[in-house]
Biotite code that builds the C-alpha atoms (Angstrom):
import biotite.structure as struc

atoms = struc.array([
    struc.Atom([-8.224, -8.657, -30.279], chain_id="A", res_id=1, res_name="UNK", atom_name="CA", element="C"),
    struc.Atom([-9.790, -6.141, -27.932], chain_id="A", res_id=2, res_name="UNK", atom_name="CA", element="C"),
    struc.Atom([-10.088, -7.060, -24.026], chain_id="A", res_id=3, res_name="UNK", atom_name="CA", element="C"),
    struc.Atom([-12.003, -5.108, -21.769], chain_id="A", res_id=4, res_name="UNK", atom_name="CA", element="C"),
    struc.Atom([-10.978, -4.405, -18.617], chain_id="A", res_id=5, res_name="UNK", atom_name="CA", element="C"),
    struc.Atom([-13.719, -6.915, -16.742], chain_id="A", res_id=6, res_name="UNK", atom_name="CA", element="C"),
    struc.Atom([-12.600, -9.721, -19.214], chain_id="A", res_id=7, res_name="UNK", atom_name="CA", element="C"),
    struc.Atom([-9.153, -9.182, -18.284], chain_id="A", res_id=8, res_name="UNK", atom_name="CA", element="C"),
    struc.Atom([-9.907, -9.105, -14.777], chain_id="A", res_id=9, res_name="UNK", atom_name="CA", element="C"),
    struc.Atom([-12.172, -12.209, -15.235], chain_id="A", res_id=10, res_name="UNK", atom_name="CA", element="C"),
    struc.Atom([-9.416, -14.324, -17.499], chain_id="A", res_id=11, res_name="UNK", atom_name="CA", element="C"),
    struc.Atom([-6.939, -13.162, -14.359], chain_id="A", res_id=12, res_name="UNK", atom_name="CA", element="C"),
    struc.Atom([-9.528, -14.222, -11.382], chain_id="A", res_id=13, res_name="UNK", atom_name="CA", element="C"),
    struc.Atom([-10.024, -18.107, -13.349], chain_id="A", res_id=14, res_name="UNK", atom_name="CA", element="C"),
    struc.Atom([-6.340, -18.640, -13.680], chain_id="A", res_id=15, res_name="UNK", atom_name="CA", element="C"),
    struc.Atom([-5.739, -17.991, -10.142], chain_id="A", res_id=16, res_name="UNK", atom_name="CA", element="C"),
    struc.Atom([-8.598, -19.747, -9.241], chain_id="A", res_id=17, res_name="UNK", atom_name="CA", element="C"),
    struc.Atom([-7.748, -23.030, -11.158], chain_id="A", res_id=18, res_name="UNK", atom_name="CA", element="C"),
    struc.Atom([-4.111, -22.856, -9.762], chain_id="A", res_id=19, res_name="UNK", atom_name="CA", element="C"),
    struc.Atom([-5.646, -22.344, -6.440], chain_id="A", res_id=20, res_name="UNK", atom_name="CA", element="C"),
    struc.Atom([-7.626, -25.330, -6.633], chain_id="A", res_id=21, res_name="UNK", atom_name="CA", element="C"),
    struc.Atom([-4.722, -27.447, -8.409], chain_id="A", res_id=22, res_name="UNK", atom_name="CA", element="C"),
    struc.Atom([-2.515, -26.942, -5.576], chain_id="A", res_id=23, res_name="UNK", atom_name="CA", element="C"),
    struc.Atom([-5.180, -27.425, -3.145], chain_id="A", res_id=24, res_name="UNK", atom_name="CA", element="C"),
    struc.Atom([-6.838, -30.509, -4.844], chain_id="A", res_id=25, res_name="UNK", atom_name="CA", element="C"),
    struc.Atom([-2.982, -31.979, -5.174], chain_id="A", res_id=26, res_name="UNK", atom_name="CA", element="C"),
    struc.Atom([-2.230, -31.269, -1.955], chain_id="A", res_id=27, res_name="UNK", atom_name="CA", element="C"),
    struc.Atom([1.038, -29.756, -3.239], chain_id="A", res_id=28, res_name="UNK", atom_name="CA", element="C"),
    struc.Atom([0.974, -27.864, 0.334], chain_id="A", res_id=29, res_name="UNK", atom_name="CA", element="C"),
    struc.Atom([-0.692, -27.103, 3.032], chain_id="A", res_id=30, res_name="UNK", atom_name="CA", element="C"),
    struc.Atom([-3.855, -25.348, 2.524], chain_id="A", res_id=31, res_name="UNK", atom_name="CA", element="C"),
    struc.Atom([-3.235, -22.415, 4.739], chain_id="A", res_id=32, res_name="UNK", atom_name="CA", element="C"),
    struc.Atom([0.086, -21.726, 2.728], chain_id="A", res_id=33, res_name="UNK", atom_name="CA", element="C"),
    struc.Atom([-1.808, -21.602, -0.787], chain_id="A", res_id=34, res_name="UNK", atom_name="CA", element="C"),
    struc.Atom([-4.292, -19.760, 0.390], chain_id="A", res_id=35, res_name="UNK", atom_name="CA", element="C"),
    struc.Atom([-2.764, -17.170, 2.654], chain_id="A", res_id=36, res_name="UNK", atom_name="CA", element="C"),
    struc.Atom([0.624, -16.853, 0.512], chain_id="A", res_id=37, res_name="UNK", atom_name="CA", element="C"),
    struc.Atom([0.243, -18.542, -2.872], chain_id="A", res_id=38, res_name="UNK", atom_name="CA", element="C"),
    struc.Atom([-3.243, -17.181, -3.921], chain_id="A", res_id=39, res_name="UNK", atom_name="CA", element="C"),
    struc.Atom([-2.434, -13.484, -3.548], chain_id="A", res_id=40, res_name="UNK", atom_name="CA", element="C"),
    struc.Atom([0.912, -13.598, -4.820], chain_id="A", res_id=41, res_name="UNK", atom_name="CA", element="C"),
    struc.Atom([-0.327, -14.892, -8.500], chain_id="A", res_id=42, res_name="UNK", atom_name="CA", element="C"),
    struc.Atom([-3.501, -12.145, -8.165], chain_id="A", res_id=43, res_name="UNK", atom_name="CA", element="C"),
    struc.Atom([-0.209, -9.455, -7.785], chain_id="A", res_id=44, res_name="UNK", atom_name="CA", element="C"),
    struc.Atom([1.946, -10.800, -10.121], chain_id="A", res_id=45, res_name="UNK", atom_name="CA", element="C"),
    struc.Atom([-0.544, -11.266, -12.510], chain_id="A", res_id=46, res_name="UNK", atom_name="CA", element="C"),
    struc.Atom([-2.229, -7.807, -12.350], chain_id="A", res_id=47, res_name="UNK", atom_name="CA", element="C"),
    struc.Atom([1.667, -6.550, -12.620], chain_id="A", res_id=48, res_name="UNK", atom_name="CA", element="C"),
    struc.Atom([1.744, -8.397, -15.441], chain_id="A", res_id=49, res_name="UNK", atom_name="CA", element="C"),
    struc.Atom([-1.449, -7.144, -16.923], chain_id="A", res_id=50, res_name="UNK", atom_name="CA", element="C"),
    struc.Atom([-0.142, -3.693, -16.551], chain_id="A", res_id=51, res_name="UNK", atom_name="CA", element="C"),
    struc.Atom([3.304, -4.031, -18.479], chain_id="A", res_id=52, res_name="UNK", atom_name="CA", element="C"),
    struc.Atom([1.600, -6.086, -21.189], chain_id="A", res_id=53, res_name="UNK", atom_name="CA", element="C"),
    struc.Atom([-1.521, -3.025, -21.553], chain_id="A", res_id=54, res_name="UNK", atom_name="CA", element="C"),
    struc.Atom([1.487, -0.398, -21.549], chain_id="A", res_id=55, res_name="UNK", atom_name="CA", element="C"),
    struc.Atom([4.215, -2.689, -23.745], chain_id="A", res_id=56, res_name="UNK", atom_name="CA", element="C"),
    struc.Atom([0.644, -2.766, -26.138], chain_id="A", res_id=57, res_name="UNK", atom_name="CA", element="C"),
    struc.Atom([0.444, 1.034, -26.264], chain_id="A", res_id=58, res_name="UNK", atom_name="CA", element="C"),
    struc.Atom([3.779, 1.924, -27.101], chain_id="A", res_id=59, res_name="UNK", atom_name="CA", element="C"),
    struc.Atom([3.534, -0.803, -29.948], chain_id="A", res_id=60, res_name="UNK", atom_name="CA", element="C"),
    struc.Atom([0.760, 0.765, -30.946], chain_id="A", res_id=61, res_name="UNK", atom_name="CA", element="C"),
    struc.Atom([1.978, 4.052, -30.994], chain_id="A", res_id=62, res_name="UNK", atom_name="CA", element="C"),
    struc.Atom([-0.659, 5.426, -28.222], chain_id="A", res_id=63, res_name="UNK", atom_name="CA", element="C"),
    struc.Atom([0.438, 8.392, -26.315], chain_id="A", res_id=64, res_name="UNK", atom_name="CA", element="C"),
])
């Protein structure tokens, strides 16, 4: 399965935005909190994640 980089970027924007809206919808916490702390933590631990998994892909692949 090939992913483009905008498809990737898309699948990581909807997760984050349906946890988002979980958390705000469930009022799990205050909605500055989420929003100012939560939000942008799982956008940079996400894209981290994106990176390891793209560069764990290569080497499996055998890409220099």
């Amino acid at each position: 399965m090939a992913f483009s980089l905008p498809t990737t970027a898309g699948a990581l924007i909807a997760l984050v935005a349906a946890g988002t809206a979980a958390l705000v919808a469930l009022r799990v916490m205050p909605v500055n909190i989420v929003l100012t702390m939560v939000a942008p933590s799982m956008l940079v631990f996400g894209a981290v994640c994106a990176a390891i998994g793209v560069k764990h892909g290569e080497y499996r692949a055998g890409v220099s």
